[in-house]
C-alpha positions as CSV (number, residue, x, y, z in Angstrom):
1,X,-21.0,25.4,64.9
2,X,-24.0,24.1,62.7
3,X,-24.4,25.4,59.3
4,X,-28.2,24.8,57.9
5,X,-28.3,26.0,54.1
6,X,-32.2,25.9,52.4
7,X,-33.9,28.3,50.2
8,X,-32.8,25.9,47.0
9,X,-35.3,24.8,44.4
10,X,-36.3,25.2,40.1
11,X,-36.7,28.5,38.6
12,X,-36.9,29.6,35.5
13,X,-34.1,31.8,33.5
14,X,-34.4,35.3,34.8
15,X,-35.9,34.0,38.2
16,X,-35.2,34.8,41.5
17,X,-34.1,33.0,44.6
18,X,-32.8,33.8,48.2
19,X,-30.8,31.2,49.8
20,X,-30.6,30.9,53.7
21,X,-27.6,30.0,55.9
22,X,-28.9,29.7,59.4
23,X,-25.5,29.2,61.8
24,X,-26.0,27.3,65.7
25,X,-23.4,28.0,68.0
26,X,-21.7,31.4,67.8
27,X,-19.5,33.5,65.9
28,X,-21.7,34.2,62.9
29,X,-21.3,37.6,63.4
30,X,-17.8,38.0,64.3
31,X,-17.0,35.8,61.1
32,X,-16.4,35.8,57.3
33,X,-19.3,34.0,56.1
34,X,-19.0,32.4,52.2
35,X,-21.4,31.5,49.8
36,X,-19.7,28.4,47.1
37,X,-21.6,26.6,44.7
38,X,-20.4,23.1,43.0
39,X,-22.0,22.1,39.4
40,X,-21.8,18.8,38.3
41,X,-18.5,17.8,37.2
42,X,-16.7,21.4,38.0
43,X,-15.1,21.9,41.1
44,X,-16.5,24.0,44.0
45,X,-16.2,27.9,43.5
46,X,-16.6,30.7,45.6
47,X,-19.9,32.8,44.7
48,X,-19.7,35.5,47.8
49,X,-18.3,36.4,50.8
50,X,-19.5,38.8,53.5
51,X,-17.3,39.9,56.3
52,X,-17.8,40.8,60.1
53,X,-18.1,44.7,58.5
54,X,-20.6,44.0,56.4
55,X,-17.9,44.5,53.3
56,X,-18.4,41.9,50.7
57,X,-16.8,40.7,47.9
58,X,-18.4,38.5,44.3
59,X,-17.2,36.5,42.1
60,X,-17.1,38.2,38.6
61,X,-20.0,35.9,36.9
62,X,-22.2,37.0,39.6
63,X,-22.0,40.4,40.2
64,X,-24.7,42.7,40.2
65,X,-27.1,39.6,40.2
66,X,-26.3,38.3,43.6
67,X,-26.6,39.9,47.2
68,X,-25.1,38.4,50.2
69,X,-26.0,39.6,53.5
70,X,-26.4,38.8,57.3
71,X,-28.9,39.4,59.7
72,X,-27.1,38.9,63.4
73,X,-29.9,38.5,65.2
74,X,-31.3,35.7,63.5
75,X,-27.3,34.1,63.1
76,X,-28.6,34.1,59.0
77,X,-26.7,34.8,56.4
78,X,-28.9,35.6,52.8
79,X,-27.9,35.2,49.1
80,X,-30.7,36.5,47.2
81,X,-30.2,35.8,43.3
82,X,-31.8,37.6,40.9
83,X,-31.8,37.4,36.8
84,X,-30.4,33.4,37.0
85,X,-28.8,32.1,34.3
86,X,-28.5,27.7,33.6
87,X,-25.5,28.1,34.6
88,X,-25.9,29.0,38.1
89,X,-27.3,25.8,38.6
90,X,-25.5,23.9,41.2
91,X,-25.4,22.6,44.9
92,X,-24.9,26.2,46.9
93,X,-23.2,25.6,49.9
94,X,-22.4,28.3,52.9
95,X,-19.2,28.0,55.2
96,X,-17.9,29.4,58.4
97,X,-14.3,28.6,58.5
98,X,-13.9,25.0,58.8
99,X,-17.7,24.7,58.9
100,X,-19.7,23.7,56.1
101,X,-23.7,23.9,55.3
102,X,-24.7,20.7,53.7
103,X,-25.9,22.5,50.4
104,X,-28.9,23.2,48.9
105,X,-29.7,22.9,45.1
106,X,-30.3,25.7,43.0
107,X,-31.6,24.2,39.1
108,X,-32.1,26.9,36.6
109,X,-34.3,25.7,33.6
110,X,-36.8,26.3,31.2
């Protein structure tokens, strides 16, 4: 399994951004599928989590700004962000188990 993260980039407080998490291989859609961001000098953190269902579950700092989803057909999972903060900035990585995306950067500034 291949995890490809991208959607990353500088936005400004209140912004939007959807991150992508295309997955090679199989088992995206029979897997829990996690969203984790890492900011500088903090450890990693989980941000969402999406299960096989389609049940999810958010960390408290994020809820009701974030959305994770998946689409099966396209072995993509989504986390669109909406009303972000400077502190959401981080490296966003997605993981499939043991599998990890390599991350992409989210920067939230003025």
């Amino acid at each position: 399994v291949q995890l490809q993260a991208s959607g990353g980039g500088l936005v400004q407080p209140g912004g939007s951004l959807r991150l992508s998490c295309a997955a090679s291989g199989s088992g995206l859609s029979r897997n829990v599928i996690d969203w984790y961001r890492q900011a500088p000098g903090k450890q990693r953190e989980l941000v969402a989590r999406i299960f096989s269902g389609g049940s999810t579950n958010y960390a408290d700092s994020v809820k009701g700004r974030f959305t994770i989803s998946r689409d099966n057909a396209k072995s993509t999972v989504y986390l669109q962000m909406n009303s972000l903060k400077p502190e959401d900035t981080a490296t966003y990585y997605c993981r499939l188990g043991p599998y990890w995306g390599q991350g992409t950067l989210v920067t939230v500034s003025s």
